[in-house]
C-alpha positions as CSV (number, residue, x, y, z in Angstrom):
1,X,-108.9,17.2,-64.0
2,X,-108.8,14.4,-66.5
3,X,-112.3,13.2,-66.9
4,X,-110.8,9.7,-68.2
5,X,-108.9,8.9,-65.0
6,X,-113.1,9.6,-63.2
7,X,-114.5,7.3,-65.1
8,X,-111.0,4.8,-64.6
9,X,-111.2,5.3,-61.3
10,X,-115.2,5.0,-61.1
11,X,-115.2,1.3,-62.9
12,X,-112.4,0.3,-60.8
13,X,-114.8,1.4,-57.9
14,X,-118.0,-0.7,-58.9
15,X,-115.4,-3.7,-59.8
16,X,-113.9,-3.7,-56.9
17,X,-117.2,-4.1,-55.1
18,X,-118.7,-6.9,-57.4
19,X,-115.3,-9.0,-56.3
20,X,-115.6,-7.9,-52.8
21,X,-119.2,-9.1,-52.8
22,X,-118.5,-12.3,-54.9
23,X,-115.7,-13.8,-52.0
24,X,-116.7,-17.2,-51.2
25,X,-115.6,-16.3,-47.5
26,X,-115.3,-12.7,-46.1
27,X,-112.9,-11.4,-43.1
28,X,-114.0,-12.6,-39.9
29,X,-113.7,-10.8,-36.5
30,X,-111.3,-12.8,-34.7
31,X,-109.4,-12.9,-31.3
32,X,-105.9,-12.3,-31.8
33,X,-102.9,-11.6,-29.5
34,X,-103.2,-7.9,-29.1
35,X,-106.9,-7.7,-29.2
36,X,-110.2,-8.1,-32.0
37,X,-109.5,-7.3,-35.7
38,X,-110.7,-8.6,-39.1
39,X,-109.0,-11.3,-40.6
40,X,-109.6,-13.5,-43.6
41,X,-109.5,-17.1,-42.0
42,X,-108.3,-19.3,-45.6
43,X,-105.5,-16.8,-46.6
44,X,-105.6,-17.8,-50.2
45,X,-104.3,-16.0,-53.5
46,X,-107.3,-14.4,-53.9
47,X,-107.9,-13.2,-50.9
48,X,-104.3,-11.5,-51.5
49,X,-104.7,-10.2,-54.8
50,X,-108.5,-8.2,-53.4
51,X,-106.7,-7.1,-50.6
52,X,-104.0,-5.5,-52.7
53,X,-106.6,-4.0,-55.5
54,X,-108.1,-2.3,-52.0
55,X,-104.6,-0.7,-51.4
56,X,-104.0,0.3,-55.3
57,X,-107.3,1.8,-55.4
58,X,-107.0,3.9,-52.2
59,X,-103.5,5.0,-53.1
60,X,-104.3,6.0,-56.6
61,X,-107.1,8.6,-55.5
62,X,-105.1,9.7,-52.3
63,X,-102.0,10.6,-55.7
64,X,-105.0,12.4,-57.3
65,X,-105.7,14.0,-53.7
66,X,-102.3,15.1,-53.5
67,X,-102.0,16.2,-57.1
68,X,-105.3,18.8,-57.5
69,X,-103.6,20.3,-54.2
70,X,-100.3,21.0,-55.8
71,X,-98.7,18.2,-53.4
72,X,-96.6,17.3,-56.3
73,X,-93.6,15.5,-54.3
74,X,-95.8,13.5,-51.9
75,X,-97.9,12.3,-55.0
76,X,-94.3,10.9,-56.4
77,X,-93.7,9.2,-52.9
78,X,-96.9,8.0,-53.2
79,X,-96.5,6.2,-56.8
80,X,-93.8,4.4,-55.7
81,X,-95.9,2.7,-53.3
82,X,-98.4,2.5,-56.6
83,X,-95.8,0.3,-58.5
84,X,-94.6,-2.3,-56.3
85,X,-98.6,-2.9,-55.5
86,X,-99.3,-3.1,-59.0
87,X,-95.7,-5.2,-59.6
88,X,-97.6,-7.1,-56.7
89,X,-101.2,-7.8,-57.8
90,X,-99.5,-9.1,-61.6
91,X,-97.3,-11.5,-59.4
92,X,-99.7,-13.2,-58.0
93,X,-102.5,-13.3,-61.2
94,X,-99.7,-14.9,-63.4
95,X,-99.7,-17.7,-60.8
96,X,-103.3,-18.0,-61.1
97,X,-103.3,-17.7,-64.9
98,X,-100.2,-20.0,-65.5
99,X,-101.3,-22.7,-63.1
100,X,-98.1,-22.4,-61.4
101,X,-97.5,-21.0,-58.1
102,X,-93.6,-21.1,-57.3
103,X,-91.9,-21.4,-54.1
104,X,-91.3,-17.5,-54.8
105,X,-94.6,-17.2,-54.4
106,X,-95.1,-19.1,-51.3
107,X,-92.8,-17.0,-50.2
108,X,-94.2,-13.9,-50.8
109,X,-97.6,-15.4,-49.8
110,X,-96.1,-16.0,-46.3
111,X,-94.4,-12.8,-45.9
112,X,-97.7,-11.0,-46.5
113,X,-99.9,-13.0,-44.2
114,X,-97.8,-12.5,-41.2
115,X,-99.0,-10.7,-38.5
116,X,-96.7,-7.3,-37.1
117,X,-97.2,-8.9,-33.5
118,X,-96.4,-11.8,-32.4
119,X,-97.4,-13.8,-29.2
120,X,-96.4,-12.0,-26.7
121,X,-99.3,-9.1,-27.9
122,X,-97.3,-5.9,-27.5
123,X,-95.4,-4.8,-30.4
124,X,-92.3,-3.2,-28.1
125,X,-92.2,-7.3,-27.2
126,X,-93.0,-8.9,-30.7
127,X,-90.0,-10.8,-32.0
128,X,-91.6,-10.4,-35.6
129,X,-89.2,-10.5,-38.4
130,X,-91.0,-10.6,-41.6
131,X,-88.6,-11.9,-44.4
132,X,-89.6,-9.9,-47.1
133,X,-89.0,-10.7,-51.0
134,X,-86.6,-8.5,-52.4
135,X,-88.7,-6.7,-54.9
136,X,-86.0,-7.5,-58.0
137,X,-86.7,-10.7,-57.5
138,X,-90.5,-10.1,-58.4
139,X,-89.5,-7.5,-61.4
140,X,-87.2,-10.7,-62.5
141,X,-90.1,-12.9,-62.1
142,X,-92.5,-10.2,-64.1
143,X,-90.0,-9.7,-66.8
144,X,-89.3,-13.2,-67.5
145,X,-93.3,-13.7,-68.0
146,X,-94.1,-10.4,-70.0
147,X,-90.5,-11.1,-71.8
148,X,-92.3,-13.0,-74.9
149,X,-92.5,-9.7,-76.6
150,X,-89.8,-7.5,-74.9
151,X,-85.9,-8.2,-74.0
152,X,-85.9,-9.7,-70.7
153,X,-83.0,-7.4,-69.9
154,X,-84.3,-4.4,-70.8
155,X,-87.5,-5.1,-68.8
156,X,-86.4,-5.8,-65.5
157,X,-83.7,-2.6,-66.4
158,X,-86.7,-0.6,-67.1
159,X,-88.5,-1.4,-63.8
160,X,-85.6,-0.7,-61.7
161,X,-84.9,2.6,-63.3
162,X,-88.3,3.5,-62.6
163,X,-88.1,2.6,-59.0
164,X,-84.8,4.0,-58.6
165,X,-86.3,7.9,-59.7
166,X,-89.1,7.5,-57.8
167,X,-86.7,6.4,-54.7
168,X,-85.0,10.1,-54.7
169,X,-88.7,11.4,-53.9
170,X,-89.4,9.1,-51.1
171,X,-86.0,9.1,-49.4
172,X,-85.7,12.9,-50.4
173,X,-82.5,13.3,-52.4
174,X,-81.5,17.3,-52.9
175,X,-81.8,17.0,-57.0
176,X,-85.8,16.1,-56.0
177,X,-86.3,18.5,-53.3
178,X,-84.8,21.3,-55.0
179,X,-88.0,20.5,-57.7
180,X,-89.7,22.6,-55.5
181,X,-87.5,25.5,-55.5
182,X,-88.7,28.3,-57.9
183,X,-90.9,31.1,-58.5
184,X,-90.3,35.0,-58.7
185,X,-88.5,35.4,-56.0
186,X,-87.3,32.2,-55.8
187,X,-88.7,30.1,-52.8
188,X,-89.1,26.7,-51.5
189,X,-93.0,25.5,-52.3
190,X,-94.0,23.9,-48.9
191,X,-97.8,24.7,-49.3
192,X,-98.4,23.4,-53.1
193,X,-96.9,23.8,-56.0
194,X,-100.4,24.9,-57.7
195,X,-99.1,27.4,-60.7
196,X,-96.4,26.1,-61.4
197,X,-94.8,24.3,-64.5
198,X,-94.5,21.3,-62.5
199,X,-98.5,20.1,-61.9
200,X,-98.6,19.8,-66.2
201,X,-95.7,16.4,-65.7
202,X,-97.2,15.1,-63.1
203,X,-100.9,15.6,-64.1
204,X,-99.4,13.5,-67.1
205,X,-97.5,11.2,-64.6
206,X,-100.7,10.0,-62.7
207,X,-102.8,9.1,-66.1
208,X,-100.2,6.5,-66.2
209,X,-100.4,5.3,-62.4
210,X,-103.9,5.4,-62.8
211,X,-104.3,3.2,-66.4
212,X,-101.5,0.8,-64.9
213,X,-103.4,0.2,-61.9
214,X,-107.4,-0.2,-64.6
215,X,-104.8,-3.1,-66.1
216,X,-104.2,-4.7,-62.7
217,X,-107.9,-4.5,-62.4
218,X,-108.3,-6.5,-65.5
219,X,-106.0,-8.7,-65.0
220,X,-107.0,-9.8,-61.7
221,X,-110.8,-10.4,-63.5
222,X,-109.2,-12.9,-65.7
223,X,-107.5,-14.4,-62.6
224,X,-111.4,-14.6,-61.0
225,X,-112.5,-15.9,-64.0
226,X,-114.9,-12.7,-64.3
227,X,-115.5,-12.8,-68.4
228,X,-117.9,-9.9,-68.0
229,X,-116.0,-8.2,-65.9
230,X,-113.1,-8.7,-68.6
231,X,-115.2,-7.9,-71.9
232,X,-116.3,-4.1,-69.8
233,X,-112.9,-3.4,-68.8
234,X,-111.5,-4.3,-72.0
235,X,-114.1,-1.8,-74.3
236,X,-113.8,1.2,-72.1
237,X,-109.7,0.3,-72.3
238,X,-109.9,1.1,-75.5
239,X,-112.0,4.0,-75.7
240,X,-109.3,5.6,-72.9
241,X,-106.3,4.4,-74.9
242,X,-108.0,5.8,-77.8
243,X,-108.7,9.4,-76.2
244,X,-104.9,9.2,-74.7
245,X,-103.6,8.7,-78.8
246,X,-102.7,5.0,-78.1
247,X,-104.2,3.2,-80.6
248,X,-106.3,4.6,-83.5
């Protein structure tokens, strides 16, 4: 296995803890209508952008789980979820770092506070309805920010095409299931697909997931105001980019 993507996943790790550690306020153990369970009290950006480096992080070594098993398919499902958290965590710095938090943002901000239970405590009786942002909405957003350098079109294009390949995985269209047909005899691979040309892609596939989501991490320093944080992300950036052919 990559040694890079260790030592990514190892910085984001000890990062993750120094912000964890550095809150200002930490989830408290609150009565709510179903029962006890943590909850952060402000529900700030911040709080928002930790709690979804916590899901990035987790998801990104579950893909490498699934990956050095041969669960080829379920680690595609699973980078879907790996974008739209990382589409997530750059909405909300760019908010921080631009000093300008939109309605859209509000919005999202609402939708991800809400609890899945309302009142009534029973989720057969909770009315909940959470009005979710529709996630081109947030690529628009994204595109139109990163767009200094790229065509706006082609940016928002690019991030829908990559959610709509990674779409056949997790709603299991027959062009990606029959990926896992194969072998001598030809068989469907329900165990793994360990030995087979396919683990070399998406070996190469999760570097990718696993850099995008060391960017979200520095990005969300900068957002802290964590300059040290930034300056030792940044240097071992470039010795991975370098080692990946990158940059010279």
């Amino acid at each position: 296995m990559d040694t890079d993507i260790d030592q990514m996943l190892d910085l984001m790790d000890r990062t993750f803890r120094d912000f964890e550690k550095s809150m200002p306020s930490k989830p408290e153990f609150m009565k709510l209508s179903f029962g006890m369970a943590f909850r952060f009290r402000e529900k700030d950006i911040y709080q928002a952008m930790i709690q979804k480096l916590a899901r990035v992080q987790s998801a990104v070594r579950a893909a490498r789980l699934l990956l050095i098993n041969g669960f080829v398919q379920e680690q595609a499902i699973l980078q879907r979820t790996i974008d739209e958290t990382n589409e997530d965590i750059m909405f909300l710095v760019y908010a921080v770092t631009n000093d300008t938090i939109t309605d859209l943002h509000k919005r999202f901000l609402e939708a991800f506070w809400e609890e899945e239970i309302d009142e009534s405590g029973t989720l057969l009786a909770s009315k909940q309805n959470r009005i979710m942002i529709p996630r081109k909405k947030i690529q628009a957003y994204l595109a139109n920010i990163e767009g200094v350098k790229l065509d706006l079109a082609t940016s928002e294009d690019t991030a829908r095409t990559i959610s709509k390949v990674y779409s056949g995985f997790v709603h299991g269209a027959s062009p990606h299931i029959m990926e896992m047909y194969g072998g001598f005899p030809p068989r469907f691979h329900t165990n793994g697909m360990t030995g087979t040309p396919r683990m070399e892609e998406h070996s190469d596939d999760l570097w990718n997931y696993v850099y995008r989501s060391f960017l979200s991490y520095t990005a969300v320093a900068k957002a802290l105001g964590a300059e040290k944080h930034v300056e030792i992300l940044n240097k071992h950036l470039v010795k991975f980019e370098q080692n990946r052919g990158m940059r010279q």
